[in-house]
ROVEX-515560 format. One record per atom (N, C-alpha, C): x, y, z; residue number from 1; residue in one letter. Coordinates in pm, 1 decimal. Each point is the difference from the previous one (the first is absolute). Last residue first. Layout:
// ROVEX-515560
<r east="X" north="Y" up="Z" zaba="NUM" base="A"/>
...
END
This chain:
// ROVEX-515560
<r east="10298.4" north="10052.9" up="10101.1" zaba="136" base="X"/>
<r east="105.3" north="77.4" up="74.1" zaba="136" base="X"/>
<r east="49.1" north="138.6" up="-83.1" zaba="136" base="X"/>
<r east="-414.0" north="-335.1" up="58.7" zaba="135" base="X"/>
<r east="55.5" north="81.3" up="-90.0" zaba="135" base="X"/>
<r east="119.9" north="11.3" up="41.5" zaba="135" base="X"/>
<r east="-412.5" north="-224.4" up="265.7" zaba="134" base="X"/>
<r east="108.5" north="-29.1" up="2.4" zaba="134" base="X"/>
<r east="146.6" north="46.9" up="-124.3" zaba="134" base="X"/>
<r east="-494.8" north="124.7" up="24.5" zaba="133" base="X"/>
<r east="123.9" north="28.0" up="158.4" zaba="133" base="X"/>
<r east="148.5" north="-100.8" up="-29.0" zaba="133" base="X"/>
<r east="-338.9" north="4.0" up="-346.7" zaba="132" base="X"/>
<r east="47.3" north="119.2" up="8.9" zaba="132" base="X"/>
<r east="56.4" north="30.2" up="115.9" zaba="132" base="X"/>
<r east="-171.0" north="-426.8" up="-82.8" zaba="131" base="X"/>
<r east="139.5" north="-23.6" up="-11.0" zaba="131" base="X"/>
<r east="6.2" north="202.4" up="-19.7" zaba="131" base="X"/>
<r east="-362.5" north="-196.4" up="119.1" zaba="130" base="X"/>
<r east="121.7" north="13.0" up="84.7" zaba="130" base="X"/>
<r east="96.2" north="33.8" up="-51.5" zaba="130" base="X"/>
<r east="-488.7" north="252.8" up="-109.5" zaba="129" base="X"/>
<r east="84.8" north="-104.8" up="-17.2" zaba="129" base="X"/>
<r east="136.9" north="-25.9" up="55.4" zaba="129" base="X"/>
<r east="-434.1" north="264.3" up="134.4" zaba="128" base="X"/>
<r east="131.1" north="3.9" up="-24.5" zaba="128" base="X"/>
<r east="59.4" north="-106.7" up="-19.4" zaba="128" base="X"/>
<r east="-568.8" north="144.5" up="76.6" zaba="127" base="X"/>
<r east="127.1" north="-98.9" up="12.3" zaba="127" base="X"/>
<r east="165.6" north="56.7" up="-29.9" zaba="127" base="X"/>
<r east="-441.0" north="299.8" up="12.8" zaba="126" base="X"/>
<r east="56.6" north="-90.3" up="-71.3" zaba="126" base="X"/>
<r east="116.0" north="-75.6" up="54.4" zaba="126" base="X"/>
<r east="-526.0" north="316.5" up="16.2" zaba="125" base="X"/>
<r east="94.8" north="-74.2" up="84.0" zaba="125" base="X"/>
<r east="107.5" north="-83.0" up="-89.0" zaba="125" base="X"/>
<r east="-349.4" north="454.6" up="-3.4" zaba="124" base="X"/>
<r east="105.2" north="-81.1" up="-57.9" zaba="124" base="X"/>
<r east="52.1" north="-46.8" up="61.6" zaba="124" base="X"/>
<r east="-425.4" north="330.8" up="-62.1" zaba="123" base="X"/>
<r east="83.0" north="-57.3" up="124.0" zaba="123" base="X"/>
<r east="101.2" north="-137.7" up="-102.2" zaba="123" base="X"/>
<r east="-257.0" north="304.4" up="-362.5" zaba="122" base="X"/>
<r east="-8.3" north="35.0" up="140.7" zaba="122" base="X"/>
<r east="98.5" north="-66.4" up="110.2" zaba="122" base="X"/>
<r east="27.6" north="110.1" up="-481.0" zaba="121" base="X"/>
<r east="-13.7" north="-133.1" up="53.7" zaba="121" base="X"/>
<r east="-68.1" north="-27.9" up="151.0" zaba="121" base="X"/>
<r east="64.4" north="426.7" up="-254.2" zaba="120" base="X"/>
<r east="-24.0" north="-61.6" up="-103.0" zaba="120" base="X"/>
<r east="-52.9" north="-175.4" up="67.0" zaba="120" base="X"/>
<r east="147.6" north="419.9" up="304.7" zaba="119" base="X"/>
<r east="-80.3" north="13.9" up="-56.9" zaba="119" base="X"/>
<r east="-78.1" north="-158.6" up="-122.1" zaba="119" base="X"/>
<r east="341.8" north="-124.8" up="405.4" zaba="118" base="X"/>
<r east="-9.8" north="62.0" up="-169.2" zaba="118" base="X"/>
<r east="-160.0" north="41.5" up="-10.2" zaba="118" base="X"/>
<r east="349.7" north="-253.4" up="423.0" zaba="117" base="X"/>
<r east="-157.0" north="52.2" up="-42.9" zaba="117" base="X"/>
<r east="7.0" north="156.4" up="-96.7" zaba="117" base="X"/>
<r east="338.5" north="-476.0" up="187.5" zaba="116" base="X"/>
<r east="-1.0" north="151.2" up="-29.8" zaba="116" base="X"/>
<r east="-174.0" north="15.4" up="-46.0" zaba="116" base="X"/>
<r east="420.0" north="-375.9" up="262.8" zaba="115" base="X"/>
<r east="-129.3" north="-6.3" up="-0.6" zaba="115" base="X"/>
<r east="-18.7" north="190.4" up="-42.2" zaba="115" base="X"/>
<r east="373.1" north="-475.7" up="9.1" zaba="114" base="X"/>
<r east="-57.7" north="128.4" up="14.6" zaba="114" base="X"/>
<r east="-161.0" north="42.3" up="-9.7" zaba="114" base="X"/>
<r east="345.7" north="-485.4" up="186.1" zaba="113" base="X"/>
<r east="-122.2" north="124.4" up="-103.5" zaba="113" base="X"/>
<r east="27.8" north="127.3" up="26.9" zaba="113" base="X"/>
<r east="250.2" north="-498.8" up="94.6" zaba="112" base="X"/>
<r east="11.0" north="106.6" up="20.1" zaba="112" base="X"/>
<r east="-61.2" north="91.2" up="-81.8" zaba="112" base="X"/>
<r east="146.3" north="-453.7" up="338.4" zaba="111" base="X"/>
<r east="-91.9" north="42.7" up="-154.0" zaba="111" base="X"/>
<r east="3.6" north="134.3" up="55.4" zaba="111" base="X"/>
<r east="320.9" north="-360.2" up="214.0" zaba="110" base="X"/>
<r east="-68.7" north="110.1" up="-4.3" zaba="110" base="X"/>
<r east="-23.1" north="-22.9" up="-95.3" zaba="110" base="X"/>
<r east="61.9" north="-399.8" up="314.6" zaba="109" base="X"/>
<r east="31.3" north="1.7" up="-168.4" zaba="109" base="X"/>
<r east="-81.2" north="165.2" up="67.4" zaba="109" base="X"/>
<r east="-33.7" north="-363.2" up="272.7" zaba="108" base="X"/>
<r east="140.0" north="40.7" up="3.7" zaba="108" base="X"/>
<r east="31.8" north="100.1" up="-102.9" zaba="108" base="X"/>
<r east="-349.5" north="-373.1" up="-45.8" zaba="107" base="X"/>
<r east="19.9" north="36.8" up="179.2" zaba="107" base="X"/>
<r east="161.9" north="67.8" up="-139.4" zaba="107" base="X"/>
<r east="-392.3" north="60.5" up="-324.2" zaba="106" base="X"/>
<r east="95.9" north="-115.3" up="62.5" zaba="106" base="X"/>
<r east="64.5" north="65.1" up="121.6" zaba="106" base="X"/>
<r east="-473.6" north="130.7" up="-375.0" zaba="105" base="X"/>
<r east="88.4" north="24.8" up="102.5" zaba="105" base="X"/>
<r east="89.3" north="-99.4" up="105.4" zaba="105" base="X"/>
<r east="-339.4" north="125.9" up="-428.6" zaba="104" base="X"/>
<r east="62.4" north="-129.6" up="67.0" zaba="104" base="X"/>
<r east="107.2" north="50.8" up="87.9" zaba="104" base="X"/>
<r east="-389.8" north="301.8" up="-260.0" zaba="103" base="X"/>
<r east="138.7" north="-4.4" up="50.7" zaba="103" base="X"/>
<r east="5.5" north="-133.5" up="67.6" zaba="103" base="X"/>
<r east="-325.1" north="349.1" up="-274.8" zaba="102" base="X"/>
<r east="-37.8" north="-160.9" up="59.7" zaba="102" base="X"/>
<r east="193.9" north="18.4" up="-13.6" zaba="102" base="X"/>
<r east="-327.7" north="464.7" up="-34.6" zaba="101" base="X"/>
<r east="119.3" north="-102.1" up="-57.9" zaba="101" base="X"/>
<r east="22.5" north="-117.2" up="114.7" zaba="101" base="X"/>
<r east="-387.1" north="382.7" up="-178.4" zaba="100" base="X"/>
<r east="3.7" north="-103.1" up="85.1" zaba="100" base="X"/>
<r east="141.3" north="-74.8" up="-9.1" zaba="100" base="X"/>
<r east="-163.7" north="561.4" up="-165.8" zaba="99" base="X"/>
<r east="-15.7" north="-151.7" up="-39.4" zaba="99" base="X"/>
<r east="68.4" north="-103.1" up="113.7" zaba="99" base="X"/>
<r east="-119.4" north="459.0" up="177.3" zaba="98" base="X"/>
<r east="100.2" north="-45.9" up="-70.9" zaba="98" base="X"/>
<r east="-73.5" north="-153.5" up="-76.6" zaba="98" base="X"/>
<r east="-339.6" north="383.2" up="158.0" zaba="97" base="X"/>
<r east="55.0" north="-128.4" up="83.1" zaba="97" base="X"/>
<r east="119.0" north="-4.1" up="-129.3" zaba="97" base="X"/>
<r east="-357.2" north="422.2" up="220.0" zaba="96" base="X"/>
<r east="69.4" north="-86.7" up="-78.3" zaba="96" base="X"/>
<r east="87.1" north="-97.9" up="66.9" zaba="96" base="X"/>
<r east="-318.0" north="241.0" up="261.0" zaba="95" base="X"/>
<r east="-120.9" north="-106.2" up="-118.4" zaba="95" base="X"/>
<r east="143.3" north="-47.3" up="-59.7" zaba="95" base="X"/>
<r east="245.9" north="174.2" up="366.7" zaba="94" base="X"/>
<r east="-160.1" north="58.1" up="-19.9" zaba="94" base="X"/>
<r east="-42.3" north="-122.0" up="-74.5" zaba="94" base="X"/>
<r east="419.6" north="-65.6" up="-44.1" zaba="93" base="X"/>
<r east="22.4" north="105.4" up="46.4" zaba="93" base="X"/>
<r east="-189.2" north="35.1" up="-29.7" zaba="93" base="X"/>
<r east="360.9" north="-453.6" up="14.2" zaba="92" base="X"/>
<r east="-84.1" north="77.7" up="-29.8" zaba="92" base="X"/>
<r east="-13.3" north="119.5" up="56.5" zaba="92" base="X"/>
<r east="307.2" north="-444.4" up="-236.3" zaba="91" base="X"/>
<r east="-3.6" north="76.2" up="96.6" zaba="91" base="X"/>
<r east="-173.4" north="99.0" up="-23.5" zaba="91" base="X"/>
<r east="188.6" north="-530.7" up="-1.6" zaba="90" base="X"/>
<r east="-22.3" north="83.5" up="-64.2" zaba="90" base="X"/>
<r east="-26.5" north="120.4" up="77.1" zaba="90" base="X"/>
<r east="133.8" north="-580.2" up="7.3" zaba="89" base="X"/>
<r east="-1.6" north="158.8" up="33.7" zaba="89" base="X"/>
<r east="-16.7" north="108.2" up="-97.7" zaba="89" base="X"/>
<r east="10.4" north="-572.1" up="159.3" zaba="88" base="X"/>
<r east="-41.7" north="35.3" up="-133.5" zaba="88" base="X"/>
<r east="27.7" north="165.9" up="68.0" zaba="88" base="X"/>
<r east="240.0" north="-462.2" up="74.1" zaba="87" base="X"/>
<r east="-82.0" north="137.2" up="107.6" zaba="87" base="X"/>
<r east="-62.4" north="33.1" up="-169.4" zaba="87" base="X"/>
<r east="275.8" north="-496.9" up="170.1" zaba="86" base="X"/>
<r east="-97.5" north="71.2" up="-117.3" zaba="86" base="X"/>
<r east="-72.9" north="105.5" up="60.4" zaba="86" base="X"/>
<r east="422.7" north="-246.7" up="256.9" zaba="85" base="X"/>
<r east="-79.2" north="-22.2" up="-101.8" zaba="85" base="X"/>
<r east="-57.9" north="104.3" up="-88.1" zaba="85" base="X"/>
<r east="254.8" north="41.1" up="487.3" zaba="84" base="X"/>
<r east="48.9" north="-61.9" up="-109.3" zaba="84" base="X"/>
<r east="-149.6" north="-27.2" up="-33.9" zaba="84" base="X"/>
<r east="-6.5" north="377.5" up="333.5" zaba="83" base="X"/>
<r east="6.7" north="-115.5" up="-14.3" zaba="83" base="X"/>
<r east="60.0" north="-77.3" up="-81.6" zaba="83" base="X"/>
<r east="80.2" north="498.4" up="133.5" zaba="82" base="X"/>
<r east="-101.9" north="-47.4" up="-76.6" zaba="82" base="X"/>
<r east="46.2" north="-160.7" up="-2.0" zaba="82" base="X"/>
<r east="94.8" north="559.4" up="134.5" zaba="81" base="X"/>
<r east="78.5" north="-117.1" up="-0.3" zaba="81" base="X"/>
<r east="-128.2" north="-124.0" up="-16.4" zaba="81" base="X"/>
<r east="212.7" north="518.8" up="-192.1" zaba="80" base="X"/>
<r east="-193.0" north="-71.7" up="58.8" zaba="80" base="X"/>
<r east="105.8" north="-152.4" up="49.5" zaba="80" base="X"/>
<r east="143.4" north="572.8" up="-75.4" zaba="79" base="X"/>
<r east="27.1" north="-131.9" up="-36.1" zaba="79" base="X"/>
<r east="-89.9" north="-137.4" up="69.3" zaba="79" base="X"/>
<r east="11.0" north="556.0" up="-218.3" zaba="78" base="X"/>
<r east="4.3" north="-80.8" up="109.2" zaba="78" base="X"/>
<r east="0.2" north="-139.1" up="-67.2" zaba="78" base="X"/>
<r east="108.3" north="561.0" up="-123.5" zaba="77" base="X"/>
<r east="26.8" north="-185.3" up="-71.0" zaba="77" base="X"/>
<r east="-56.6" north="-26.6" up="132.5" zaba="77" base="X"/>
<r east="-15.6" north="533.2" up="-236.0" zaba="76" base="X"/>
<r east="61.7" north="-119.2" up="104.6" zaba="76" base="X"/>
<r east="-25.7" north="-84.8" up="-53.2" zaba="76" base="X"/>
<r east="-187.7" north="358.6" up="-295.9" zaba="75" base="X"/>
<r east="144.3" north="-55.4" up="16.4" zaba="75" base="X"/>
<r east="66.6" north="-29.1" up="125.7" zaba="75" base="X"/>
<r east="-490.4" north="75.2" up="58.5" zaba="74" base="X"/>
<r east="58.5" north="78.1" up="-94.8" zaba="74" base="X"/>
<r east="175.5" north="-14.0" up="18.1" zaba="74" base="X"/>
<r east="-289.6" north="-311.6" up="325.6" zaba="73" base="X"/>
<r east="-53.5" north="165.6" up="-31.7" zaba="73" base="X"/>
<r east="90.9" north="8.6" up="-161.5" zaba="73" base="X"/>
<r east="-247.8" north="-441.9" up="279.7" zaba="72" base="X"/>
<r east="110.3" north="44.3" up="-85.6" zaba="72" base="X"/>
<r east="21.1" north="157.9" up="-40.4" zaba="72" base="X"/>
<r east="-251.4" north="-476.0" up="329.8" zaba="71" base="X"/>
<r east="-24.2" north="141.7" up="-66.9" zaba="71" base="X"/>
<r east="124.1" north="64.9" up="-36.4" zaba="71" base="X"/>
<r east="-166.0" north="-519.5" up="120.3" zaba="70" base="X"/>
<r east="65.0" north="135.7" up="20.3" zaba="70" base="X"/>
<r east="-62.3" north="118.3" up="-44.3" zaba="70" base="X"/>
<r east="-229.6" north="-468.6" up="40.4" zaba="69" base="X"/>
<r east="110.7" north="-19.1" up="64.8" zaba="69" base="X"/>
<r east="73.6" north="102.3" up="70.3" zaba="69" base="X"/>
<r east="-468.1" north="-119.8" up="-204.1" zaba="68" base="X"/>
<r east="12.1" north="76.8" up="-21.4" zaba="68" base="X"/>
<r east="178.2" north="-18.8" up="92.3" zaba="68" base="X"/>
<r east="-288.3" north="-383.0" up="-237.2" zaba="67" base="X"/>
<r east="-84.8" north="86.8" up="102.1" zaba="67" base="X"/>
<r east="172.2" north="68.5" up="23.0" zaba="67" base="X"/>
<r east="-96.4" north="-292.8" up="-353.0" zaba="66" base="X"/>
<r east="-148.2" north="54.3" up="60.4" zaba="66" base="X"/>
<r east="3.6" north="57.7" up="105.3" zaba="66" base="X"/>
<r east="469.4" north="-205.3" up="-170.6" zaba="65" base="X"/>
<r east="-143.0" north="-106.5" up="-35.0" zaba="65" base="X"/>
<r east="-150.1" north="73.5" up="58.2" zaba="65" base="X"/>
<r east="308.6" north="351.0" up="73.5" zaba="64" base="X"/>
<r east="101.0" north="-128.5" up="-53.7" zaba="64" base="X"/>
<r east="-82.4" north="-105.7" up="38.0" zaba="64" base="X"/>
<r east="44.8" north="557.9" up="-159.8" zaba="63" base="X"/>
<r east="-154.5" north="-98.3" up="81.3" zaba="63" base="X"/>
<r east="100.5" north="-151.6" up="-37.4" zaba="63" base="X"/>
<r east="122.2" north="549.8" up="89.5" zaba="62" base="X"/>
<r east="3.9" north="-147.4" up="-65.8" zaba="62" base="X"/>
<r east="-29.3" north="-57.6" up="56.4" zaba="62" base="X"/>
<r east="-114.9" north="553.8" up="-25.6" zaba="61" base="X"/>
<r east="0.2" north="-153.2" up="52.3" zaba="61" base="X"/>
<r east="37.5" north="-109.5" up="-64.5" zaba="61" base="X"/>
<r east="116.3" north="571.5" up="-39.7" zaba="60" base="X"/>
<r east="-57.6" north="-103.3" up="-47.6" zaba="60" base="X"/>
<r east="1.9" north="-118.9" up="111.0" zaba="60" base="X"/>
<r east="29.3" north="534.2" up="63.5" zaba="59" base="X"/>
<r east="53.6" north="-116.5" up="24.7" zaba="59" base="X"/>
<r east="-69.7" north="-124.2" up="-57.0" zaba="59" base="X"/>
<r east="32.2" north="550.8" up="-172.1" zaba="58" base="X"/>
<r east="-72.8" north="-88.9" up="114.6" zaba="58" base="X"/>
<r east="109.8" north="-171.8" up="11.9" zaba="58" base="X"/>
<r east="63.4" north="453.7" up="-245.4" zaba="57" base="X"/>
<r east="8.4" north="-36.3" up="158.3" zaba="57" base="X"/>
<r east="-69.8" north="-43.3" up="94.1" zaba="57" base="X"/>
<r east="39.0" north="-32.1" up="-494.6" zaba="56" base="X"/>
<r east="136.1" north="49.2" up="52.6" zaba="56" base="X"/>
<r east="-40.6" north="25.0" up="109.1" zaba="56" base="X"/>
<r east="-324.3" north="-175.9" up="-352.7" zaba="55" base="X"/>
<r east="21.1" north="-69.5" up="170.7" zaba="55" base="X"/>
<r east="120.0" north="61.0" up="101.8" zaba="55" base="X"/>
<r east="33.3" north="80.5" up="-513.8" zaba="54" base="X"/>
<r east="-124.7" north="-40.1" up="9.0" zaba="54" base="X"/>
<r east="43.4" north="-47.7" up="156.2" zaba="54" base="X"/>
<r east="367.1" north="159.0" up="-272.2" zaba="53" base="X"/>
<r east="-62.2" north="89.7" up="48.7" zaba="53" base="X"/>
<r east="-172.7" north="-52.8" up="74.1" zaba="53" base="X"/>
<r east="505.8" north="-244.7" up="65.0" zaba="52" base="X"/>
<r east="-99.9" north="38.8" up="-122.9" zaba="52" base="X"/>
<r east="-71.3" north="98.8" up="50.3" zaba="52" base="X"/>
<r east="490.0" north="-312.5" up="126.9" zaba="51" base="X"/>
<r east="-67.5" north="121.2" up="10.4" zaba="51" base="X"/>
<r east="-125.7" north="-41.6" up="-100.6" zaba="51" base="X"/>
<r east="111.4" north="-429.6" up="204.9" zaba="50" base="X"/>
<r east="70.9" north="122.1" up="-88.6" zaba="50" base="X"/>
<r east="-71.8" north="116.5" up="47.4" zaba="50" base="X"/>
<r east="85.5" north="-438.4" up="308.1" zaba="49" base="X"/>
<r east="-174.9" north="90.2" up="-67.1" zaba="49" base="X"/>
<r east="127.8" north="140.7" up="-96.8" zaba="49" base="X"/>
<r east="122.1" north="-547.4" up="183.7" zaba="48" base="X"/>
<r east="85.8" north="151.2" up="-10.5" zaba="48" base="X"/>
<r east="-153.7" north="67.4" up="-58.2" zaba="48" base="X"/>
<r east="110.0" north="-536.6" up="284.6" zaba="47" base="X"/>
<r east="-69.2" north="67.1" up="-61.6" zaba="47" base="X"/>
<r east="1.0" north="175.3" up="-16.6" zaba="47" base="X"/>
<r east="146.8" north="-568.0" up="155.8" zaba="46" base="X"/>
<r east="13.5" north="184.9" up="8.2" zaba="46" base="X"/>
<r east="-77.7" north="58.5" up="-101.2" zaba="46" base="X"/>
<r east="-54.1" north="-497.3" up="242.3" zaba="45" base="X"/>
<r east="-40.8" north="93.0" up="-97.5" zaba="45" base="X"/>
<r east="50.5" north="127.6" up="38.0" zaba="45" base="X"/>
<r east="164.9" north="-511.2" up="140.3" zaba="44" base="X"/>
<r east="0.0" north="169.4" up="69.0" zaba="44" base="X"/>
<r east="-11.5" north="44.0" up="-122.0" zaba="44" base="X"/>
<r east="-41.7" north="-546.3" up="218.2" zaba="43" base="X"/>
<r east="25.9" north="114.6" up="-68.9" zaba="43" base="X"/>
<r east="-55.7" north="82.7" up="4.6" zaba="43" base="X"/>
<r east="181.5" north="-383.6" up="312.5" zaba="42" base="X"/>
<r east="-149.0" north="97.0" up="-26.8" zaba="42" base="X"/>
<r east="117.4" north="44.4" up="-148.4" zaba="42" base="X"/>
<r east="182.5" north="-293.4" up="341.6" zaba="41" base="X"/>
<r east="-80.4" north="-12.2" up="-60.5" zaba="41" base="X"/>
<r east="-151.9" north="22.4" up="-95.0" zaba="41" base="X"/>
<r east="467.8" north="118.6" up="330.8" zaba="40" base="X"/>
<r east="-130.2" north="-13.7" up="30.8" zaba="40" base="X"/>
<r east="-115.7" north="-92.3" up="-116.4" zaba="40" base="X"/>
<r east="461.3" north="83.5" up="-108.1" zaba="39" base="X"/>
<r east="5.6" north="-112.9" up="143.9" zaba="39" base="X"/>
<r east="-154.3" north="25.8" up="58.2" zaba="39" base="X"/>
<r east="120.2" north="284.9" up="-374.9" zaba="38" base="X"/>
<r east="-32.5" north="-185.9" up="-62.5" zaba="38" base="X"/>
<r east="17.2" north="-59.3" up="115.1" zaba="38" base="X"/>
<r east="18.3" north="461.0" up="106.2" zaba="37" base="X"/>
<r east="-100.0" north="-37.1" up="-76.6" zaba="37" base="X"/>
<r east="-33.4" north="-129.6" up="-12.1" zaba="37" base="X"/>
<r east="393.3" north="115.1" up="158.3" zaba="36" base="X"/>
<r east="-133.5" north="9.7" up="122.3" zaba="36" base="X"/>
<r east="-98.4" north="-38.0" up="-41.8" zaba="36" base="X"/>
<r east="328.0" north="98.8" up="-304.5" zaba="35" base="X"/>
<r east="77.9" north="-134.1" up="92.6" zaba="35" base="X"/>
<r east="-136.7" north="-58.2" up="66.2" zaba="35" base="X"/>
<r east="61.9" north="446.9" up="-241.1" zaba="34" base="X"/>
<r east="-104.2" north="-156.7" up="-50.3" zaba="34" base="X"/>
<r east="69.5" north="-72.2" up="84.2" zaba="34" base="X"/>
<r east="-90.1" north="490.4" up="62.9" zaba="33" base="X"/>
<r east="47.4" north="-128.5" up="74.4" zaba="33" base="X"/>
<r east="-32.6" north="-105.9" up="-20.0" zaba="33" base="X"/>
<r east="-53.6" north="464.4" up="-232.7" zaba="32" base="X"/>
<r east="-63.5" north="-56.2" up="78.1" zaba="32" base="X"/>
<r east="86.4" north="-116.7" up="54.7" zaba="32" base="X"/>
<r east="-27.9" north="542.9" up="-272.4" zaba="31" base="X"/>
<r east="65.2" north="-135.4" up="0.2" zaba="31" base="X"/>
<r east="-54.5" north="-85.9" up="112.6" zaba="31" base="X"/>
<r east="-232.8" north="379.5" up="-238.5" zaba="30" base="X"/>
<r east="57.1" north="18.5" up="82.3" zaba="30" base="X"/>
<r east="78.7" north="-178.0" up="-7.7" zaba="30" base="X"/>
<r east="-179.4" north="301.0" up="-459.2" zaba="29" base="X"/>
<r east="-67.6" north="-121.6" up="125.3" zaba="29" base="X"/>
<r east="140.9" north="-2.8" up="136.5" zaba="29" base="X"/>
<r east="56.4" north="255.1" up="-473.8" zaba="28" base="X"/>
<r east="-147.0" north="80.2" up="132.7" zaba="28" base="X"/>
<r east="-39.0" north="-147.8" up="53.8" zaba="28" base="X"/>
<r east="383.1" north="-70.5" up="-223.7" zaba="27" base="X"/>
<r east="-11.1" north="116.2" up="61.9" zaba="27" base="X"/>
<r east="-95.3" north="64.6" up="63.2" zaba="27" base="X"/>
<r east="21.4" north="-400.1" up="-287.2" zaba="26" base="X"/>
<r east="59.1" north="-33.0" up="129.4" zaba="26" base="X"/>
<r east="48.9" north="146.4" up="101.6" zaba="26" base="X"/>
<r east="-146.4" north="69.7" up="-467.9" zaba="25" base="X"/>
<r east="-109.4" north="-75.6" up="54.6" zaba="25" base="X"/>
<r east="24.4" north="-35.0" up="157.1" zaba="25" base="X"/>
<r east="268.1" north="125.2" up="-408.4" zaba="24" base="X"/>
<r east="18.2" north="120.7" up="128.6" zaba="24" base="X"/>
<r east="-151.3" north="-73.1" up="97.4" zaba="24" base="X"/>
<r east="49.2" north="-108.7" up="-474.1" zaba="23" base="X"/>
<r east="157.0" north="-52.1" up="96.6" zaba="23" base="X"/>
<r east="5.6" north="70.3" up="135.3" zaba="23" base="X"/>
<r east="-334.1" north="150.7" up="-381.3" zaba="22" base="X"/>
<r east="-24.2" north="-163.0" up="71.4" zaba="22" base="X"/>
<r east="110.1" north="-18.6" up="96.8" zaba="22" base="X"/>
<r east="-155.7" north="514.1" up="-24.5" zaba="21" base="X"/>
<r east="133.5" north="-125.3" up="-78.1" zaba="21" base="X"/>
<r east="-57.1" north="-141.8" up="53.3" zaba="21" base="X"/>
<r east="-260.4" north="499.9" up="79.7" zaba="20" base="X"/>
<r east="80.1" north="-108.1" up="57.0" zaba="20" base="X"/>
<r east="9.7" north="-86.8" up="-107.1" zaba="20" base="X"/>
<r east="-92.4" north="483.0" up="-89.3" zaba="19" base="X"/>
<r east="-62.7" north="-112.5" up="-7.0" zaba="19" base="X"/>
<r east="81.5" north="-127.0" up="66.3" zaba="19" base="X"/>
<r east="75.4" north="519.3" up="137.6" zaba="18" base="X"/>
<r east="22.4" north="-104.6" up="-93.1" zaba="18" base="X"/>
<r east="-107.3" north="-90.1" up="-11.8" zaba="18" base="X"/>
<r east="-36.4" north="379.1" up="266.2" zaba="17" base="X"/>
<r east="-39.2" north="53.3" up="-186.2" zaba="17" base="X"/>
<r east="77.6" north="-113.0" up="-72.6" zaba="17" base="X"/>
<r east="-21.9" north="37.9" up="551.8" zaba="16" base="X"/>
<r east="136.8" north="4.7" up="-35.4" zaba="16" base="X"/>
<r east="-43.4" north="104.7" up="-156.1" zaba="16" base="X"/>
<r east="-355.0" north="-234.8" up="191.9" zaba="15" base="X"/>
<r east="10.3" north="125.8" up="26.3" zaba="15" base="X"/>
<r east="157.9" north="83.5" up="-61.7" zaba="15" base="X"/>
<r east="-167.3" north="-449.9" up="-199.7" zaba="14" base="X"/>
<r east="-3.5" north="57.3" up="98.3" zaba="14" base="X"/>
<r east="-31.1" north="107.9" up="30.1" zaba="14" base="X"/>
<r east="-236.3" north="-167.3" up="-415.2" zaba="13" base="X"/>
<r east="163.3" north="12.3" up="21.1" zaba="13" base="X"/>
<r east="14.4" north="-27.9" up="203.2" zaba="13" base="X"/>
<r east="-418.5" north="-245.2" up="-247.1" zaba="12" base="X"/>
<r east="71.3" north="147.1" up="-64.3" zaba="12" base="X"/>
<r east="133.3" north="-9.1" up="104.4" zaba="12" base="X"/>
<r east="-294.7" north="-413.8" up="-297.6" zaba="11" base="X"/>
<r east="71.1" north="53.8" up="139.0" zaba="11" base="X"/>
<r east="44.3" north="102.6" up="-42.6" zaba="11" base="X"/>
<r east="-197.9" north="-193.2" up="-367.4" zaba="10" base="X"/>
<r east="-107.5" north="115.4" up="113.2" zaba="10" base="X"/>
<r east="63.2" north="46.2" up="147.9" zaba="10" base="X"/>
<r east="210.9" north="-326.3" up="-347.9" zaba="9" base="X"/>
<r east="46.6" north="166.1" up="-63.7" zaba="9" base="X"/>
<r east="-83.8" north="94.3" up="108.5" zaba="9" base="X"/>
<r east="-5.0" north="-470.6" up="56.5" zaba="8" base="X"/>
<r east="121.3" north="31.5" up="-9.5" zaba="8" base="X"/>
<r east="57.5" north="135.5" up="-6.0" zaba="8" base="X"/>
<r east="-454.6" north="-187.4" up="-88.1" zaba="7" base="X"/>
<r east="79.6" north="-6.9" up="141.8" zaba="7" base="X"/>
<r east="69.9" north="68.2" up="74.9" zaba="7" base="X"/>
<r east="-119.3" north="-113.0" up="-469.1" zaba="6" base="X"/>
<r east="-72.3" north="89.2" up="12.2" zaba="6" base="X"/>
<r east="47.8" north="42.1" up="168.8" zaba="6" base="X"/>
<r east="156.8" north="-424.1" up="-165.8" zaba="5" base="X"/>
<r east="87.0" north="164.0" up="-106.0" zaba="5" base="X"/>
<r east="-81.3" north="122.1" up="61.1" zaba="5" base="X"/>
<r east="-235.8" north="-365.1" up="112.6" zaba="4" base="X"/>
<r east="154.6" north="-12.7" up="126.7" zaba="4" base="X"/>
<r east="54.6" north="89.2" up="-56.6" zaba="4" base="X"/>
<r east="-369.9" north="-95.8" up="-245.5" zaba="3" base="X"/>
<r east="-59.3" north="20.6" up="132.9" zaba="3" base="X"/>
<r east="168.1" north="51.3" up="84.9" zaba="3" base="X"/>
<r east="-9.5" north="18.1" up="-548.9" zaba="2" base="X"/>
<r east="-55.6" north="-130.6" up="133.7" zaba="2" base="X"/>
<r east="-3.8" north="69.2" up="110.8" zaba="2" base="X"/>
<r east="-114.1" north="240.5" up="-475.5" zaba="1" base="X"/>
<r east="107.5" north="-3.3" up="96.7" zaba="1" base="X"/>
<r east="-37.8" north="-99.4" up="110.4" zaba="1" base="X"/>
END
């Protein structure tokens, strides 16, 4: 089984007992002010922590190029605002670390992760592809 099928299936449900819907993605992120956004020139990492049972009440750290930005509790979102170019980030919690994801990041533009911690996988950081926001 590839790495992303395996992923896919380790996110657990909400609290609600659904499994969130790709199409419903633009629902757990708060809306933002791209006007402001692309007139400032930054881009804006959001970022959603699923439910799980491993770390449930603790607060993970994201680390954005080495050194430690936010902290994230259990299904909230925060949102990072971040230079244009190349970040590399990953999240951590104690000794564990999410794998490393390398992001090009453009003035004006949201990216958008989740982030879950699995018995099986431990801490999980994943990107969201765009075009799943943009679904209708």
């Amino acid at each position: 089984m590839r790495f992303w099928n395996k992923l896919e299936k380790s996110f657990l449900p909400s609290r609600s007992g659904k499994q969130h819907a790709k199409t419903d993605i633009r629902e757990r992120f708060d809306a933002v002010d791209e006007e402001k956004l692309s007139h400032d020139g930054e881009a804006m990492l959001s970022f959603y922590r699923q439910q799980g049972i491993r770390g449930h009440i603790r607060s993970f750290q994201i680390i954005l190029d080495g050194a430690p930005v936010s902290k994230i509790e259990m299904e909230k979102q925060c949102n990072i605002l971040c230079e244009p170019g190349f970040h590399k980030i990953h999240i951590k919690l104690d000794t564990m670390k999410s794998q490393i994801l390398n992001l090009k990041a453009e003035a004006g533009v949201r990216y958008f992760f989740e982030i879950a911690c699995t018995m099986e996988e431990g801490l999980i950081l994943k990107q969201v592809e765009m075009e799943r926001i943009e679904e209708e």
